[in-house]
C-alpha positions in Angstrom: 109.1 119.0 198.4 105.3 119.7 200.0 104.0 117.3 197.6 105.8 114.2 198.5 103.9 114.5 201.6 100.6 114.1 200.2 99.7 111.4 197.1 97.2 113.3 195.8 99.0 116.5 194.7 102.0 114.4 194.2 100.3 112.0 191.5 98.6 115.3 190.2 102.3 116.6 189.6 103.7 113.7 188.2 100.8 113.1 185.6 101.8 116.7 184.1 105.5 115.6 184.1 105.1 112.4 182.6 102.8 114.3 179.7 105.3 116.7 179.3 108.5 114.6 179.7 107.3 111.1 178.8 111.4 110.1 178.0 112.3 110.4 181.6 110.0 107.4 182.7 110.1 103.6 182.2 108.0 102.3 179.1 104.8 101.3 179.9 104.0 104.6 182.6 101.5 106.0 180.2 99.1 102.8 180.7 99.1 103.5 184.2 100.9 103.5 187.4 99.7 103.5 191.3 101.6 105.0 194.5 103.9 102.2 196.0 105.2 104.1 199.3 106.7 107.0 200.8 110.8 106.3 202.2 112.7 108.6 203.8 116.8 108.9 202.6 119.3 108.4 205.5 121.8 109.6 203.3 120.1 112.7 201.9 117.8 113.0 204.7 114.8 113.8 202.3 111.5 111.7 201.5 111.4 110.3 198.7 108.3 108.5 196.8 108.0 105.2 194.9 105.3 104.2 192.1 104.9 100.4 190.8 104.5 99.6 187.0 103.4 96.5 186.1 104.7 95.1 189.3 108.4 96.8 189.1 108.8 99.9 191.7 110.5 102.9 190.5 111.9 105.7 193.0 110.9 109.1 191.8 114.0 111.6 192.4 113.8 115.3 192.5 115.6 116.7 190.0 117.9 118.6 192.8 119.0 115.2 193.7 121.8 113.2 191.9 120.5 109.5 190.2 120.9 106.4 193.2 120.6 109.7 195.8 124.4 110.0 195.9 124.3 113.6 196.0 122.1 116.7 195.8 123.3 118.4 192.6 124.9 121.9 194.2 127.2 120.3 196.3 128.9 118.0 193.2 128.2 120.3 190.5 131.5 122.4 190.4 133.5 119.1 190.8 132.1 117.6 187.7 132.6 120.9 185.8 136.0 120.4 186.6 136.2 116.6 184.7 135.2 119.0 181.9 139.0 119.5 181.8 139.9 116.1 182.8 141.3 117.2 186.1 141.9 113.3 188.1 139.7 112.4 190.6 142.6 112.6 193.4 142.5 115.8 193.1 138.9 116.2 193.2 139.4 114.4 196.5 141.7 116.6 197.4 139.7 119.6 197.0 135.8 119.0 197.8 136.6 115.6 199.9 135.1 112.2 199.6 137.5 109.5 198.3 138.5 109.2 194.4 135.6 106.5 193.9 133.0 108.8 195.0 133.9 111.2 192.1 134.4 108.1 189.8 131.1 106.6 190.3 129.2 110.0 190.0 130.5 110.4 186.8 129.8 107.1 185.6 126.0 107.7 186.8 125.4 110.5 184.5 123.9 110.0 180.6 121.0 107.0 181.8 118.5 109.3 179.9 117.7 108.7 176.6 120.0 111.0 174.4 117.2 111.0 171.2 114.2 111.1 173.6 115.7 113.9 176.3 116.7 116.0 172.5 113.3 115.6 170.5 109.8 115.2 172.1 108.1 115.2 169.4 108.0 112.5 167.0 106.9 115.0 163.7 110.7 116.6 164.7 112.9 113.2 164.4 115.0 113.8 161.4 114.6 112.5 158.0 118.3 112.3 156.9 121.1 111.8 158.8 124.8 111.9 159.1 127.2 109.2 160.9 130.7 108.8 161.2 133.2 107.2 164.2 135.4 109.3 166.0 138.5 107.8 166.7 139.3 107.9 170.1 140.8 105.7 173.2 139.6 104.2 176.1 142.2 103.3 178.5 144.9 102.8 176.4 143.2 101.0 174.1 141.5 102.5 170.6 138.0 102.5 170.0 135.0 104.3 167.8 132.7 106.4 168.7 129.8 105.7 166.5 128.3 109.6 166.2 124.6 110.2 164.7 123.6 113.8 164.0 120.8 114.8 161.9 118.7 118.7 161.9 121.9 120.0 163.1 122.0 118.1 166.6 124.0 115.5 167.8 121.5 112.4 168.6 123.6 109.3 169.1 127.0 108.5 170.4 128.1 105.0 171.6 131.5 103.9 171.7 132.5 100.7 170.1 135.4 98.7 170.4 135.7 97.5 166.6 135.1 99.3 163.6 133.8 96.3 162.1 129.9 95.7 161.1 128.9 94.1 164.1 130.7 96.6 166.6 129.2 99.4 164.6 125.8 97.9 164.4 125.6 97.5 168.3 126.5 100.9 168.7 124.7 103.0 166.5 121.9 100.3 167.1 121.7 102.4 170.4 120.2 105.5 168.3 117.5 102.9 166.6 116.1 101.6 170.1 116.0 105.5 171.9 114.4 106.5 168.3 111.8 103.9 168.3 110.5 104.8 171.7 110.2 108.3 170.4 108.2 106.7 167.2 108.2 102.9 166.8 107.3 103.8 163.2 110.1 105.6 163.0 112.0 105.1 159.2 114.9 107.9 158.2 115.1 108.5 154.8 119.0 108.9 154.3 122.0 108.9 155.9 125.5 110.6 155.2 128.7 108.3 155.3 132.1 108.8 155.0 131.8 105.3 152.3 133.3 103.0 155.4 131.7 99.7 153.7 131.1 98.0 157.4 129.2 101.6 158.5 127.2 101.5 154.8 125.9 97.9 155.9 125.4 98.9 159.1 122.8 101.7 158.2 120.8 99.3 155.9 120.6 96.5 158.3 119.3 98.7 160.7 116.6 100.8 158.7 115.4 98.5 155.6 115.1 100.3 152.5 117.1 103.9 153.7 119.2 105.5 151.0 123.1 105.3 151.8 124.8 108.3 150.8 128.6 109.1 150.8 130.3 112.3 151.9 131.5 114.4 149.1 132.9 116.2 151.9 135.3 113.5 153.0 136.7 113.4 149.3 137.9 117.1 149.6 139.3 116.6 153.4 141.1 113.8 152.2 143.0 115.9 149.2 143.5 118.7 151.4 144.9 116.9 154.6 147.7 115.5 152.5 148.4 118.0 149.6 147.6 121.3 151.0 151.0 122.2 152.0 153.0 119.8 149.6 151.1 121.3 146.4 150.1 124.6 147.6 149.5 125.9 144.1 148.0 122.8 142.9 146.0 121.8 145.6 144.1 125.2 144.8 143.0 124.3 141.4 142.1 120.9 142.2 140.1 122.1 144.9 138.0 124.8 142.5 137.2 121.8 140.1 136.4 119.5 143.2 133.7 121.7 144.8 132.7 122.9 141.0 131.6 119.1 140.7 129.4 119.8 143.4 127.7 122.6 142.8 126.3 120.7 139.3 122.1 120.7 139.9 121.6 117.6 138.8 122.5 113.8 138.8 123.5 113.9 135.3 125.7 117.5 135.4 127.3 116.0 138.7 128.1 112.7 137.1 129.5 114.7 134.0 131.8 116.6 135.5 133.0 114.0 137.8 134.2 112.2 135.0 135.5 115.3 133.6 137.6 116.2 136.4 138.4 112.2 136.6 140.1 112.9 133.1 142.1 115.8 133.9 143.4 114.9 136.5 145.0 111.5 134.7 145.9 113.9 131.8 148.1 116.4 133.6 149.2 113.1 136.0 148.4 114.9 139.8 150.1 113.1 142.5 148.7 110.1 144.1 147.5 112.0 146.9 145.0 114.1 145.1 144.3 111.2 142.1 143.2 108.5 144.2 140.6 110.0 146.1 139.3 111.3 142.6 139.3 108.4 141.4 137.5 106.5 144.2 135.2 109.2 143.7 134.8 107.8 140.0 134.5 105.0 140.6 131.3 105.0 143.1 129.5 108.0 141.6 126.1 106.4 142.3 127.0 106.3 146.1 127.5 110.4 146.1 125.0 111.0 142.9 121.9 109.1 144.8 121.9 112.5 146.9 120.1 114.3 144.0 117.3 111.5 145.0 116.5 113.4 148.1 116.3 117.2 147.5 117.1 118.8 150.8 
């Protein structure tokens, strides 16, 4: 706290921060900033700085200190931990004090930082291919998706959207394209992993022109195994050898090959609908899992 009393080592400190952490700051920071004023917190009873850019202020808030200065973090820490396991904010009340809306509104203050920006610094580390898919989940009582982006094994976007449809989906994985392009304006993935949900496909070219659309084998075999793997134990076994031997194939043309293959077994020997469908489906749109073999890696 000894350098919000003088500007000079305070700027000095915030330059390194803003170098190191550009993400954390409003656009624009890097072009330059000067020292507004100093205020002191009646509710936290600490000093606090401002700094103006481009004629907005922005309050600079130690880290120790919750966002809007509700709280320092030690004193609302282990009550949050506790929403971990959705324990109701009455009895959050009940335990560290306050009334039910403090605890509601600290909660709903976390998650303003940029998920993609606070994850990857650097834009050379922003991922070439991705995966998405919605999580269905509910919001008070009512359903709702929440559109999930993950790519180099990190999770990198999640916005919840009320529709499954293109333009519900579009607003919310949009979310990942605006934290991305402040990370790299250029920024341009390469290909993304699907489930084959037509309004998510559409979604992912509108948003990045020319990126490769890719469907999940993987969702072909969960599919199968969700609805046969007890009903037709024994058969669901030997479907699922052939299934993952299709993708094990090294190239387009052996994958193709032995899609088809498997395609014509399974109408030969007549499987149930459960597991026949999805092979089929897989058939049918073989240039939407074969296009992977585009895009070694």
């Amino acid at each position: 706290m000894e350098v919000i009393e003088d500007s000079k080592p305070f700027r000095k400190e915030l330059d390194i921060l803003i170098e190191s952490n550009p993400e954390l700051f409003p656009q624009g920071i890097q072009a330059g900033y000067r020292m507004k004023d100093k205020r002191f917190s009646h509710k936290l009873k600490i000093d606090i700085r401002r700094i103006e850019i481009d004629g907005m202020a922005y309050t600079i808030r130690p880290s120790f200190v919750m966002p809007y200065q509700t709280a320092f973090t030690a004193d609302v820490e282990k009550a949050i931990f506790l929403r971990k396991f959705d324990v109701p904010f009455w009895a959050l009340s009940h335990v560290f004090g306050k009334d039910q809306m403090f605890w509601y509104r600290i909660e709903q203050s976390l998650g303003r930082n940029s998920i993609v920006g606070t994850t990857i610094k650097d834009p050379k580390l922003l991922p070439e291919h991705l995966s998405a898919d919605e999580k269905h989940s509910r919001l008070r009582g009512e359903k709702v998706y929440v559109a999930t982006t993950v790519g180099s094994q990190c999770i990198l976007g999640a916005s919840v959207s009320e529709s499954a449809t293109e333009t519900g989906l579009t607003e919310a994985y949009g979310k990942f394209k605006g934290e991305a392009s402040i990370v790299d304006p250029a920024y341009a993935p390469k290909s993304v992993n699907t489930d084959g949900w037509q309004a998510t496909m559409n979604t992912w070219k509108a948003l990045f022109t020319g990126i490769f659309v890719i469907c999940c084998f993987l969702h072909v075999f969960i599919k199968i195994r969700d609805r046969s793997s007890k009903k037709h134990k024994e058969l669901f076994n030997t479907v699922a050898d052939k299934i993952w031997d299709c993708y094990k194939a090294e190239s387009k043309s052996s994958f193709s090959q032995r899609v088809r293959r498997l395609y014509e077994w399974a109408n030969k020997i007549q499987l149930p609908d459960v597991m026949s469908k999805p092979i089929t489906k897989l058939k049918d749109n073989l240039s939407r899992y074969s296009n992977a073999y585009d895009l070694p890696g």
